[in-house]
C-alpha positions as CSV (number, residue, x, y, z in Angstrom):
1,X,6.9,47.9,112.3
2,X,6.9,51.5,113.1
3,X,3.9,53.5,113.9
4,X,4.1,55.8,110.9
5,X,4.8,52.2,108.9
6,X,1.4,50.4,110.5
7,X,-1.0,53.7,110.0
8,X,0.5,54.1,106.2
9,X,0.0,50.0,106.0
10,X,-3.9,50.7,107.8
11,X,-4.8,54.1,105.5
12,X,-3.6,51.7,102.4
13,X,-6.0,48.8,103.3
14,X,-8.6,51.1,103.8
15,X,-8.0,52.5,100.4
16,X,-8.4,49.4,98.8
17,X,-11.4,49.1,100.3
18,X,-13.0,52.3,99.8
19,X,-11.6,51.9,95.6
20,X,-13.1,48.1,95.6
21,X,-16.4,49.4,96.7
22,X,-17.1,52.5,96.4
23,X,-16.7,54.9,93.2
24,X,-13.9,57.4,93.4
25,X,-14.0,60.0,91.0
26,X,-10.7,62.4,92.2
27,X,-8.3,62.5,95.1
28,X,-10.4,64.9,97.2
29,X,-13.5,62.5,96.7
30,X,-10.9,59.7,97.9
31,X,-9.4,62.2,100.9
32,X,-12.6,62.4,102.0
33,X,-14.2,58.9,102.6
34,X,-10.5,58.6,104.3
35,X,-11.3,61.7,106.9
36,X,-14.9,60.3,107.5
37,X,-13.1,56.7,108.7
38,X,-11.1,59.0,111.2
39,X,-7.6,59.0,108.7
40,X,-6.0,62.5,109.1
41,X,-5.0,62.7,105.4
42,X,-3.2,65.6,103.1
43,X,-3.7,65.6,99.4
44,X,-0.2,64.8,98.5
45,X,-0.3,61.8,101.2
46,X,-3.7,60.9,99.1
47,X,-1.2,61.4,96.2
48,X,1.5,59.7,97.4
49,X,-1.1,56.5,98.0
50,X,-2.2,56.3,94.8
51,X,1.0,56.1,92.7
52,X,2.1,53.3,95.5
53,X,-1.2,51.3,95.3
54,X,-0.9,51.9,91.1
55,X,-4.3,52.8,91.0
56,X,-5.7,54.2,87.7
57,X,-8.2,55.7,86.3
58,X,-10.7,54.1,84.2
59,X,-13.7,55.1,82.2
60,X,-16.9,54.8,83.9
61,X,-19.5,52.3,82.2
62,X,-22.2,55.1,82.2
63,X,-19.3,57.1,79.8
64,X,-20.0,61.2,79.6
65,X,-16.4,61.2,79.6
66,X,-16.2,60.6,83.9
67,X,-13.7,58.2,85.1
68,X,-13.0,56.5,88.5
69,X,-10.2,55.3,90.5
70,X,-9.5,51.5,90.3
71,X,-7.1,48.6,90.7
72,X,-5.0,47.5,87.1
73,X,-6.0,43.8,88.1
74,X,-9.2,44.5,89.2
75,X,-10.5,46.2,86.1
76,X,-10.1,43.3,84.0
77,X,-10.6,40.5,86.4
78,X,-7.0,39.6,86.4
79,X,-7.3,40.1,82.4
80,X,-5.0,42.2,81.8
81,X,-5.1,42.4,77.9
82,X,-8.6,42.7,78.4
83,X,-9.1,45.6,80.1
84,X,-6.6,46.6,77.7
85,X,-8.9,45.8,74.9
86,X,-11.9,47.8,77.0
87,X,-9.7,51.3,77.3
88,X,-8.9,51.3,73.5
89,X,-12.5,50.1,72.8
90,X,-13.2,52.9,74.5
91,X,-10.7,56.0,75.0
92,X,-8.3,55.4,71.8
93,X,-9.3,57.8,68.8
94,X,-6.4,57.4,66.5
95,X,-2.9,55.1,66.3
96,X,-0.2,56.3,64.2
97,X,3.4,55.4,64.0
98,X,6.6,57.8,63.2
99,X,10.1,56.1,63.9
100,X,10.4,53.6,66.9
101,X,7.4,55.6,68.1
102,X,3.8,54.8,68.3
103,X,1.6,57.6,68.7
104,X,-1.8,57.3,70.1
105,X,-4.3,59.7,71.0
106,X,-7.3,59.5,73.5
107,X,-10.2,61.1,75.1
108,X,-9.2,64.1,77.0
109,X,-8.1,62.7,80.2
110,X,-7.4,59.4,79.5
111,X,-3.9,59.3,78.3
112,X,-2.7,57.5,81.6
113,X,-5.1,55.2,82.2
114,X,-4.6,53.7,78.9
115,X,-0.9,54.1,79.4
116,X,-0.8,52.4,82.9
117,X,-2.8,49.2,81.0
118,X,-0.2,49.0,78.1
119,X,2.6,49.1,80.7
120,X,0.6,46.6,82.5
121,X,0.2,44.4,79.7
122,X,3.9,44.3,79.3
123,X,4.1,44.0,75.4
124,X,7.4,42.3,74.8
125,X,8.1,45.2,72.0
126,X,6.7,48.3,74.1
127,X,9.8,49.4,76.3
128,X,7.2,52.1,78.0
129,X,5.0,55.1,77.6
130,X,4.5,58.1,78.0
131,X,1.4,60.0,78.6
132,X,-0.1,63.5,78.8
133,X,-3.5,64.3,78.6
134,X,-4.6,63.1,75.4
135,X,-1.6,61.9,73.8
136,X,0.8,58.8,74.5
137,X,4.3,58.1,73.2
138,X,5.0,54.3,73.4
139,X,8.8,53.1,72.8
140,X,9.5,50.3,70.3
141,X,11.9,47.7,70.1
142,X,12.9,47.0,68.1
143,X,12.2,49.6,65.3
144,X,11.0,47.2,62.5
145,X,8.1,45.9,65.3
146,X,6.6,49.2,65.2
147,X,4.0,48.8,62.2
148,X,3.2,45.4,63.7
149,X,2.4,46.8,67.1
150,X,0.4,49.9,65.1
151,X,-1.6,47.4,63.6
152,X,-2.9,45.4,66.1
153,X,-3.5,48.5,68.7
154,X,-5.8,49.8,65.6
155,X,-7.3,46.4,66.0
156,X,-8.2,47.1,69.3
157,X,-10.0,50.9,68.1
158,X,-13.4,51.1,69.2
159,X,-16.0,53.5,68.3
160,X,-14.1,56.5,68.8
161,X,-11.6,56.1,66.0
């Protein structure tokens, strides 16, 4: 293993570490505890990181509409639907269905964590999202499952909706 290999392999353990214990709100906060454990890190090597560790971000239990860095797995304790169950419960405001499209809409900023979880979940129907800030487009397959996937994503509406 290369140098560059082993410190990428050594800043990526401590990562998990830091995300495991600690509460990381954004990628500065997370650049930071990095730089006080004497990793010379850059933002878009902080960036970089995060997409290949597939850290998300999740609601935080004390809500005001902060969330935190965490692990898909690790959210749910290895549950994925439920942690799937949680973000609807609790960032989902609306399901709607147009096409082999359903539509769903969130809290402000947490389109991609609830995207992330129904890519994690790995719906046999859902072929994949996509997610902006408040809104997420998930693929159906085929066409005629797409009320039936509506339905029980509405099941899954919490409070918000």
């Amino acid at each position: 293993m290369k140098k560059d290999e082993r410190m990428k392999a050594l800043r990526q353990e401590k990562i998990r570490e830091i995300v495991e214990n600690h509460i990381v709100e954004t990628q500065s906060d997370l650049a930071e505890r990095l730089r006080r454990e004497d990793f010379a890190v850059t933002q878009a090597t902080v960036s970089r990181d995060i997409k290949e560790l597939m850290l998300v971000k999740v609601p935080m239990p004390t809500g005001g509409g902060r969330s935190r860095y965490a692990f898909p797995a690790a959210e749910a304790g290895g549950r994925k639907e439920s942690r799937l169950e949680g973000l609807f419960a609790d960032a989902v405001t609306g399901v709607d269905a147009s096409g082999n499209l359903v539509v769903l809409r969130t809290l402000p900023g947490m389109a991609n964590a609830v995207a992330s979880a129904l890519d994690t979940a790995q719906w046999p129907e859902i072929l994949g999202t996509v997610a902006g800030d408040d809104t997420i487009f998930a693929a159906v397959k085929p066409e005629t499952a797409v009320d039936a996937v509506a339905r029980r994503m509405k099941g899954m509406l919490g409070r918000n909706a």
